[in-house]
N, C-alpha and C positions, 0 to 999 in steps of 0.2 A: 500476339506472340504464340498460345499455344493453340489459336487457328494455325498459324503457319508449320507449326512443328510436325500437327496432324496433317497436313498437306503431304507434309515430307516426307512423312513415314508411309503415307501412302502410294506414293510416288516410290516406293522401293521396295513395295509387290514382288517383284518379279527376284525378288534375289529369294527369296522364302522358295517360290515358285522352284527356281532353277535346282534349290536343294532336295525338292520334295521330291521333283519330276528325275532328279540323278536317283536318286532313293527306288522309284518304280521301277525304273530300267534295271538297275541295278539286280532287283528281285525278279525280273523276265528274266536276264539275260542267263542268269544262274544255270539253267537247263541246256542252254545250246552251249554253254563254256563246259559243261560237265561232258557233252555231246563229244562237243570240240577234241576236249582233253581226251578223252578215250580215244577216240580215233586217231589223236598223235604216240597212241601207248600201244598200237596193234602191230607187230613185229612180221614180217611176209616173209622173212630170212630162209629156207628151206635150207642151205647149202653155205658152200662158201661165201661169203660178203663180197657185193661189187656192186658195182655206180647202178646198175638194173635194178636191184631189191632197195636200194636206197633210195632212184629216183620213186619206186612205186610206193613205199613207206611214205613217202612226202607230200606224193597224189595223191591216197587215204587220208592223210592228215588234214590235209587242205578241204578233200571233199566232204567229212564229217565238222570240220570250222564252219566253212558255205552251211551245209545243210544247220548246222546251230544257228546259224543268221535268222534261218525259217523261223525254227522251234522258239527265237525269240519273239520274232514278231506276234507269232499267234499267241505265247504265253501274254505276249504284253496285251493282247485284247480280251485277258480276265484281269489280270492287273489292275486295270486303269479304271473300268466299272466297279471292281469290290472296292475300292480308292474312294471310288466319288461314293459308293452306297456308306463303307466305313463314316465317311466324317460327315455326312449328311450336307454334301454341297447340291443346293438349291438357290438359281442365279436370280437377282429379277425380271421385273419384264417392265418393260416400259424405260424413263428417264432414268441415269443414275451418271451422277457427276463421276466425271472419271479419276480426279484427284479427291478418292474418300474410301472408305473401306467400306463401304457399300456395293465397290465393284469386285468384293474380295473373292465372292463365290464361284462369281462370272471369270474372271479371272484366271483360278486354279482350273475349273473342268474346261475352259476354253483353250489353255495352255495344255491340261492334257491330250484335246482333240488337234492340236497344232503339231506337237510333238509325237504322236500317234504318224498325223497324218503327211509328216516329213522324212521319218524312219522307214515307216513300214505301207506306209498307204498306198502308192504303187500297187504293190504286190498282193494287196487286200482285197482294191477295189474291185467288182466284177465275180466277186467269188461268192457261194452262199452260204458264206459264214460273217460274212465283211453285213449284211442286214442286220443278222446275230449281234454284232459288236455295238452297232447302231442302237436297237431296239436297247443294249444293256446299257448304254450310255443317257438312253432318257424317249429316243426320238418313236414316235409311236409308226409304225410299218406293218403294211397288210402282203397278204403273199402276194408271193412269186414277184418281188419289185427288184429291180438289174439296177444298181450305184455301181458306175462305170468311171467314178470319179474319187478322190480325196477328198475333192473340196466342200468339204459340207460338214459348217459350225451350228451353235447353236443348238441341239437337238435335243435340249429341254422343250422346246418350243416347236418342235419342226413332226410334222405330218404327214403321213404319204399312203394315198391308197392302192389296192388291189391291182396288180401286173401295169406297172407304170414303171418307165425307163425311164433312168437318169443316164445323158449320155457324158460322152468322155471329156473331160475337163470341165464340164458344167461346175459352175460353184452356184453351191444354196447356201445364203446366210443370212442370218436372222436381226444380225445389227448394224449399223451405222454410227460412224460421232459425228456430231454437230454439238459447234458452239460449247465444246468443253463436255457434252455429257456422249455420255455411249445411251443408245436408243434401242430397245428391243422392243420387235414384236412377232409374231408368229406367225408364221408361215404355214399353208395349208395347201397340200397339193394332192387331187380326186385322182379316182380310180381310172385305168387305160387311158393314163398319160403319158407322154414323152417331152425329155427337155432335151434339146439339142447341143451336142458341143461344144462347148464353151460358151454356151449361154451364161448369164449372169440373174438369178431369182433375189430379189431384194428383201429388207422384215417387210411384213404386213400381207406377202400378197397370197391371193386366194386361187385356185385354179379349179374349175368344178370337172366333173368326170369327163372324158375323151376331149379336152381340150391340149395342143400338142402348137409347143412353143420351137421355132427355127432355129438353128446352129448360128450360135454366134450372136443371137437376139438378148434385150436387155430389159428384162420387166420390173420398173421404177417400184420403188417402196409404196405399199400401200395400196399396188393395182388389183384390180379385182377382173379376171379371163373367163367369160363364159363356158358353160359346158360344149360340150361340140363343136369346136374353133378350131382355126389355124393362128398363130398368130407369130409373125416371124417384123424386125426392125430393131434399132437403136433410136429412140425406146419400142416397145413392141407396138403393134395395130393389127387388128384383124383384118385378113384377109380373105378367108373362105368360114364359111359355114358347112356345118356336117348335120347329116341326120343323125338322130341316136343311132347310138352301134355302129356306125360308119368307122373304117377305118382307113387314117389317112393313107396308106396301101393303095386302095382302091380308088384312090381321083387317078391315076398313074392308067388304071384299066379302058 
């Protein structure tokens, strides 16, 4: 009986979750509604009143709301780091049954990178502060590296070195469920790489320096990509080999 009870209550995560995460937005949104609101208080009237100074008063209004949209998004990307820094959420790694409060940690900062990255990630991704927000959320990144995507969980555990490109829609993620448990492991991916478009990177896999994965390619949990590779499939295979420093650029020449 009160195995079951604790099932239960665990299993009802996500309403805690959905209050916390109205709670953070709510603290974003603050600055672009202040934004907002000004710009609906700014009078263009010079003269007599007519549908012209009115329509334009409403174009202001409108365009300082819009621009508050911004000012929230990027507020939300201190937000959600002082959030996880505040309560000290640290996920695990490896097995953890998913009906338990042992996925509590995982949970909260993976609902906050979902919720991040359904609002505002779009408009994030591809910019150099969208690393910034990354790096503050946990996931360790060397310069100059292009996320040209949203999709990327996990980043207690996730890796990325020195000028490597993540392309557009690529998802990196760090877990799978099997058989009732959620499975994390960590992902590691080397310097002067690239992942292609809607590629899919699974936990566990390893990609060593100038190894550069196909659009639309699928590397299975746990794969391990040599340095200086091509490697494009569902699931991936190598296809060319590269000399060090080679850039895949130059097989084209």
């Amino acid at each position: 009986m009160a195995k079951g009870l604790v099932k239960l209550a665990a299993s009802l995560i996500w309403i805690y979750s959905y209050v916390t995460l109205g709670a953070m937005m709510a603290v974003a949104a603050l600055p672009g509604f202040l934004l907002g609101a000004w710009g609906w208080g700014l009078d263009l009237k010079t003269g007599e009143p007519g549908w012209l100074w009115s329509a334009l008063d409403a174009v202001l209004g409108l365009y300082f709301t819009i621009l508050g949209f911004f000012v929230f998004g990027i507020a939300l990307m201190f937000v959600l780091p002082f959030v996880k820094f505040l309560f000290r959420f640290k996920p695990r790694v490896g097995e953890i049954p998913i009906h338990s409060f042992r996925i509590w940690s995982w949970y909260n900062v993976n609902g906050m990178q979902f919720m991040f990255n359904t609002v505002f990630g779009r408009f994030a991704r591809a910019t150099t502060l969208y690393p910034v927000f990354l790096r503050m959320m946990g996931a360790k990144i060397g310069r100059d590296v292009v996320f040209n995507t949203q999709h990327v969980y996990d980043l207690d555990i996730i890796t990325v070195g020195d000028r490597t490109v993540i392309g557009a829609n690529a998802s990196i993620l760090g877990h799978v469920g099997e058989k009732g448990k959620l499975v994390r492991a960590p992902i590691t991916i080397g310097k002067h790489c690239t992942i292609g478009q809607y590629a899919n990177v699974f936990p566990g896999v390893t990609m060593g320096d100038n190894c550069h994965v196909g659009a639309m390619s699928l590397v299975p949990k746990g794969s391990v990509l040599d340095s200086n590779a091509v490697y494009v499939g569902i699931p991936v295979r190598k296809v060319r080999d590269l000399t060090p420093g080679q850039k895949v650029e130059e097989l084209a020449a």
